[in-house]
C-alpha positions in Angstrom: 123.7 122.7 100.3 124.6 120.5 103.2 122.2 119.5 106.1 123.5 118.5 109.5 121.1 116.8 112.0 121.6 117.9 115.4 121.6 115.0 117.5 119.8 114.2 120.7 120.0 110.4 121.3 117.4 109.8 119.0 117.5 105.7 118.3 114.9 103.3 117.7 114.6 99.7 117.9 114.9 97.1 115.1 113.9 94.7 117.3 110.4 96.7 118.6 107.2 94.6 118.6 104.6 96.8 117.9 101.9 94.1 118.2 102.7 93.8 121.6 104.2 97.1 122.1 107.5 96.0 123.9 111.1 95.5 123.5 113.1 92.4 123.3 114.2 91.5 126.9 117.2 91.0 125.6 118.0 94.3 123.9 120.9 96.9 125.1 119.7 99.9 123.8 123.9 101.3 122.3 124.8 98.1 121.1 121.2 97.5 119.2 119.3 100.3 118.8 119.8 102.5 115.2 120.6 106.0 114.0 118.4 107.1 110.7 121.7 106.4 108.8 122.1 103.1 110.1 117.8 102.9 109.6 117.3 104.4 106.0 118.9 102.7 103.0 119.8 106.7 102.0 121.5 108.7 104.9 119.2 111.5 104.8 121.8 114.3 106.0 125.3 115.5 105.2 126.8 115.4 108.5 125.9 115.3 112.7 125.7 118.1 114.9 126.5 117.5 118.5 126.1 120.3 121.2 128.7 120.4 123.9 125.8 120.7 126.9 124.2 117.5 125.6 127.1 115.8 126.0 128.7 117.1 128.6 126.0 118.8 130.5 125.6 122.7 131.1 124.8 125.1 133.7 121.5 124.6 133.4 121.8 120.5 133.8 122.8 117.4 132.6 123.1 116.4 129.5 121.1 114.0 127.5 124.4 111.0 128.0 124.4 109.1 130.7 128.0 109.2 132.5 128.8 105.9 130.4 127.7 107.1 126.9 129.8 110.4 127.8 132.6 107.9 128.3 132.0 106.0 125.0 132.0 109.0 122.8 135.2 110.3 124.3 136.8 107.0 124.3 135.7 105.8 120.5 135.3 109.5 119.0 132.4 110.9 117.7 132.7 109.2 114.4 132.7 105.4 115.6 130.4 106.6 118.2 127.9 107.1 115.7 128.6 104.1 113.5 128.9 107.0 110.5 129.0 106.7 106.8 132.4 107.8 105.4 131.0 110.9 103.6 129.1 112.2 106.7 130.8 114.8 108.4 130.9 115.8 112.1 130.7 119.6 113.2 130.8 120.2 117.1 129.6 123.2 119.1 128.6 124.6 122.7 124.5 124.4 122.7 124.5 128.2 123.6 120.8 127.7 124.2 121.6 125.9 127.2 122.8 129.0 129.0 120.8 131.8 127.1 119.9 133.6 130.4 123.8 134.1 131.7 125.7 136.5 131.6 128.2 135.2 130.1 128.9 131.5 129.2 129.9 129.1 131.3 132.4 127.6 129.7 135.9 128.5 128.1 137.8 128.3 125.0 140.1 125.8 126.1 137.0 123.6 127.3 134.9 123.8 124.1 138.2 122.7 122.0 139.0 119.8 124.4 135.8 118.4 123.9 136.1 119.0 120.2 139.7 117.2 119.9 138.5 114.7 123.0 135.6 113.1 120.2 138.0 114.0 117.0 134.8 116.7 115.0 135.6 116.8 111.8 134.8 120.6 112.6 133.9 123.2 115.6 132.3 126.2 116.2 133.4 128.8 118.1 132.1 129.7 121.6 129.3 132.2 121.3 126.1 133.9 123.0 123.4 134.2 121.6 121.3 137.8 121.0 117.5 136.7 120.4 116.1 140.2 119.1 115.9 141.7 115.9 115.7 145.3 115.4 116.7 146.4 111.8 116.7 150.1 111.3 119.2 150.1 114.6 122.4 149.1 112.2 125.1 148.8 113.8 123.9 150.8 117.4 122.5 148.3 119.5 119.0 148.6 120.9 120.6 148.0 124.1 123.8 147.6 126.3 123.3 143.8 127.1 123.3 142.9 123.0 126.4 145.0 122.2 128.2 142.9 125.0 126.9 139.8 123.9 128.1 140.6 119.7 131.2 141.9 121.3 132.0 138.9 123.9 131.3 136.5 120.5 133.7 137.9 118.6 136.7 138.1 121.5 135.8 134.5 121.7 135.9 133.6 118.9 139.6 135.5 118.0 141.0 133.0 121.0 139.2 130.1 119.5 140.8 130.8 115.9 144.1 131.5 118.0 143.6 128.3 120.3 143.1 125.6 117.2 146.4 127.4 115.9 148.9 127.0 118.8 147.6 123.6 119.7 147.3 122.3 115.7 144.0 120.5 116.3 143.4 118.5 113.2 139.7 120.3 112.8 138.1 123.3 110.7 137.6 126.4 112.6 134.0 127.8 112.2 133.4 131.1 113.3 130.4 132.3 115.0 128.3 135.1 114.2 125.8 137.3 116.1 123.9 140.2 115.6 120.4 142.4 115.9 120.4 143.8 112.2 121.6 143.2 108.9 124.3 146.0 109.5 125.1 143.9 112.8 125.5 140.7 111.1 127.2 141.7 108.3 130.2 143.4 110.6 130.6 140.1 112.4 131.2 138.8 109.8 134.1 140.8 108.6 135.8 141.1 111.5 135.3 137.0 112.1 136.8 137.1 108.5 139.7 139.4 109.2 140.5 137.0 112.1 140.8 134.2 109.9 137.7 132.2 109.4 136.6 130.4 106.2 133.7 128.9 107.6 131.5 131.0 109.5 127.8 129.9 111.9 125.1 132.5 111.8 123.3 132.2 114.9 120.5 133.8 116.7 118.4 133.6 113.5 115.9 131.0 114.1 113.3 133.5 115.4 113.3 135.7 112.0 111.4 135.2 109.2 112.5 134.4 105.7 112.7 138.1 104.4 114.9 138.7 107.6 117.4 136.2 107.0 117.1 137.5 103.3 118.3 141.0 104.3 121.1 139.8 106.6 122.2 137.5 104.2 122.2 140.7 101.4 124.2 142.5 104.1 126.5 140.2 104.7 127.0 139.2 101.5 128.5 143.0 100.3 131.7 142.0 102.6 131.4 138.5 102.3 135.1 136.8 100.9 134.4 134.5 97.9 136.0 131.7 99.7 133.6 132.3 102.7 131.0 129.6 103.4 128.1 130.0 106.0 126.0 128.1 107.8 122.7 128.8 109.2 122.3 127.2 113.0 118.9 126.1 113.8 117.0 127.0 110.4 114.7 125.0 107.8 113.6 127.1 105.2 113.8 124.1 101.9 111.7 126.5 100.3 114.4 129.4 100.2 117.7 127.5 100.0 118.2 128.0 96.5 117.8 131.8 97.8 120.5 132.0 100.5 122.8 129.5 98.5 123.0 132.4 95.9 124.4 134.2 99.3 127.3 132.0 100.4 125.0 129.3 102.6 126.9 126.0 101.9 124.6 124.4 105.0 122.3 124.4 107.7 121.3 122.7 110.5 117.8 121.7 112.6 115.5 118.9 114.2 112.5 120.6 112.9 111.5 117.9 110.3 112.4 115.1 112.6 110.6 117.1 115.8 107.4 117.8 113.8 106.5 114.1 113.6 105.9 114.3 117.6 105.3 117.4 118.6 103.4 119.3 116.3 99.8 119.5 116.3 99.0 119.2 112.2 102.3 118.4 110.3 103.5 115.0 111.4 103.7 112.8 108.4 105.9 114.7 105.6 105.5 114.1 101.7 107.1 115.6 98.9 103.9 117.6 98.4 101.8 117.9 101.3 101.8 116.7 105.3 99.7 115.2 107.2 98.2 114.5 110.8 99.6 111.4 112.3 96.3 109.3 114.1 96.5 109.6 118.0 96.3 106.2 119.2 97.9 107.6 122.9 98.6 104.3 125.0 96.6 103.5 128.3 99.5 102.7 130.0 102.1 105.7 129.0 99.2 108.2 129.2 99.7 110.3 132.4 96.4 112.2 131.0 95.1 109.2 130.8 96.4 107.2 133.7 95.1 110.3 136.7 91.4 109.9 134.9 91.4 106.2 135.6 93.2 106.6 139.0 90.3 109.3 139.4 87.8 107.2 138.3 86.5 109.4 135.2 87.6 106.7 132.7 86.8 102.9 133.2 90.4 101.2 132.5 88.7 98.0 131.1 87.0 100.1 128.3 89.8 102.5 127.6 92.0 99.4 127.3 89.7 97.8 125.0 88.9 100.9 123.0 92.8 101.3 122.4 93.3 97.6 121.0 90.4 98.3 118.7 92.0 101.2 117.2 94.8 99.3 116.5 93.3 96.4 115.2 90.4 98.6 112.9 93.7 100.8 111.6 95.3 97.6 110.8 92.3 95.9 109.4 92.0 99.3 107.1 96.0 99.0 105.8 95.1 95.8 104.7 92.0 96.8 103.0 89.8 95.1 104.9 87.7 97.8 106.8 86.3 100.6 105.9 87.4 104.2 106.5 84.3 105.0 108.5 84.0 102.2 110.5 87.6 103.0 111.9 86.8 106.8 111.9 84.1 105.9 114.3 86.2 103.6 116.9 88.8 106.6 116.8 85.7 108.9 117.7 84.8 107.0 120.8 88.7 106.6 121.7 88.3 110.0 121.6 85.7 110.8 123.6 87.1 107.7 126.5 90.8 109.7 126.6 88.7 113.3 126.6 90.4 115.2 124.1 90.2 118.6 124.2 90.4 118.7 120.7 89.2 116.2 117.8 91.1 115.3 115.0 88.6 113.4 113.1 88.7 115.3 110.0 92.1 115.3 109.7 92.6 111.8 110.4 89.8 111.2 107.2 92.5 112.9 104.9 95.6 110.8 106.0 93.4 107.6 105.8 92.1 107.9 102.6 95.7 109.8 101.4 97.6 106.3 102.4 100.9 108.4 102.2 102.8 105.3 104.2 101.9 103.3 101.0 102.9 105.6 98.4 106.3 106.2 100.2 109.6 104.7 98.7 111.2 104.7 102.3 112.3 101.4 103.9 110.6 102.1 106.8 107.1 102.6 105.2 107.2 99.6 103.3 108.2 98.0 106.2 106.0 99.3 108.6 103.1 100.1 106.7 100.1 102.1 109.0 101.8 101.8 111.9 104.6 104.5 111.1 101.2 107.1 110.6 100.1 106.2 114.5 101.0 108.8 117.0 101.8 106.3 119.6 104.9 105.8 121.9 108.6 106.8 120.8 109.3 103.7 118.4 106.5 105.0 116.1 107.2 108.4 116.1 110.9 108.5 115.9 110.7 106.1 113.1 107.9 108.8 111.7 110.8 111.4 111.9 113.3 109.3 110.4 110.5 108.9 107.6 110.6 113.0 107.8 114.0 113.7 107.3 114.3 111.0 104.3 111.2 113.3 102.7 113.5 116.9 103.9 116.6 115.2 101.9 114.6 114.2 99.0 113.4 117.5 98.8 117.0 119.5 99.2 118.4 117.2 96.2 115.4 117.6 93.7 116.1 120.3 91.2 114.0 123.9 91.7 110.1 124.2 89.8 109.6 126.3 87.6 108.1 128.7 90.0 110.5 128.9 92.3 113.0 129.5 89.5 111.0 132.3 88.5 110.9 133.5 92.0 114.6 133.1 92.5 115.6 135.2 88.7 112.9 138.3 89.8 114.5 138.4 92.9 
């Protein structure tokens, strides 16, 4: 089972002083600034995904490149773009969630497969739109007119993709992709996308299901599915089931949920191989807008939150070292708190991840290196590096071997 990280700029700074919390004056973020496979002493995924509309822009805006990056990556190619590993692959495709709410998408065949053969993708999928709705006893009648169109408009595209890499003899795998509303749905896409051609074939639309969903589809599908046929699940993370839908063809799968969790959820920022944890909110005075239009308001005194802050950091620091005690920097983080006025409090949580230490009983480089800090929710250096930690904890858990219980599982079916 491969995993492909979907990228979105997402760098950090070897050169970051978290003491200080600033960069080197002298730093140029693409020259300096590291990948997690240039961060991690293990690359932690099996190849890149890079969306079209992040690159390139969409109809909905920009991209995430500025006009000179977009230059770079075109110029270089995607590969010494990214400063990759020999064995990590590259697999290209449109970022149909950019344009979800057309009617149909903004951008053509020919335009999707310059861009692929522009940065030299190792593969590309084809251009498709995406059907978020799942109604399973509807088979292959759709629920409604606008779905139909979208399956149907899917597959014509993808026929002139497969049709397009042909004539031109782009050096790059074809990778169909797949839509439906129902197993029945799914399954037919993929025949017809294999009677086209494809060998390598992108379920999409499927990150709203749940497991048992993506179960059934996959059961569908795989009643027609060619031996030789590999699929690939866009946008899901399901470690727990992988052995299941590698039983049904899936050879890989992309998604930034690992990586995203360190920042943006609420409970499950700091991954182990057996639990997660809360990552302790030390929010800066100075990046804070929260923060920042209470001071400007005059509801928080700027000298004390300041001064709070810096003795979070220093108690948290004091506590990594073993020199404080867990409820003497419990009680600092309770005021800090009450200064920033949380609408929630965390102090609970933040008791099991300090007396957990996960950061020390971590093998990954950037634990050892970085000790506490990588467990403070603080400022992008921190929590990317947090999410690098997260995706060295997702590959760790991909390559270990099933329990017992999930083998069990797995042989009842």
């Amino acid at each position: 089972m491969k995993f492909y990280f979907p990228d979105s700029q997402d760098m950090v700074s070897p050169t970051y002083d978290f003491h200080r919390d600033e960069y080197s004056p002298l730093r140029v973020r693409q020259r300096d600034d590291l990948y997690a496979h240039e961060v991690l002493a293990d690359t932690p995924y099996d190849g890149i995904l890079v969306s079209k509309a992040i690159v390139d822009g969409s109809i909905s805006g920009a991209g995430k490149y500025s006009e000179s990056q977009r230059a770079r990556i075109y110029r270089l190619g995607v590969r010494k773009y990214f400063r990759l590993p020999d064995r990590v692959e590259t697999l290209g495709d449109n970022g149909a969630f950019n344009y979800i709410q057309e009617n149909v998408p903004p951008v053509t065949v020919e335009e999707t497969l310059d861009f692929y053969e522009g940065c030299g993708f190792d593969a590309g999928v084809s251009v498709d739109h995406i059907i978020f709705g799942y109604e399973p006893a509807s088979g292959l009648e759709a629920p409604n007119q606008e779905w139909a169109e979208r399956r149907l408009l899917t597959l014509r595209l993808a026929e002139a993709f497969f049709e397009a890499v042909a004539r031109r003899g782009a050096r790059l795998t074809p990778v169909g992709a797949a839509q439906g509303w129902s197993p029945a749905s799914y399954a037919d896409s993929v025949r017809q996308l294999q009677a086209i051609g494809y060998k390598r074939i992108a379920l999409g639309g499927m990150v709203p299901l749940k497991t048992p969903q993506i179960i059934e589809c996959l059961t569908a599908i795989d009643d027609i599915r060619e031996p030789a046929t590999q699929l690939h699940l866009l946008g899901i993370t399901r470690v727990d089931s992988m052995s299941d839908f590698a039983r049904f063809g899936v050879t890989s799968f992309d998604s930034t949920s690992a990586f995203r969790q360190a920042f943006m959820d609420d409970r499950r920022n700091f991954h182990t191989a057996d639990a997660d944890y809360v990552a302790i909110r030390v929010p800066q005075v100075e990046g804070n807008s929260v923060l920042k239009r209470n001071i400007l308001a005059g509801v928080v005194s700027q000298r004390e939150a300041v001064a709070t802050e810096r003795e979070c950091l220093r108690r948290l620091r004091s506590y990594d070292a073993g020199s404080t005690p867990v409820t003497r920097v419990l009680d600092v983080l309770a005021e800090y708190e009450t200064i920033t006025k949380s609408t929630k409090t965390y102090l609970d949580a933040y008791r099991r991840t300090l007396e957990a230490t996960p950061w020390k009983k971590c093998d990954c480089c950037l634990c050892g290196r970085h000790g506490i800090e990588i467990a403070i929710f603080r400022g992008t250096e921190r929590n990317k590096r947090r999410g690098f930690h997260n995706l060295s904890v997702l590959a760790k858990k991909m390559s270990r071997p099933p329990t017992q219980v999930e083998t069990m599982r797995r042989d009842c079916g």
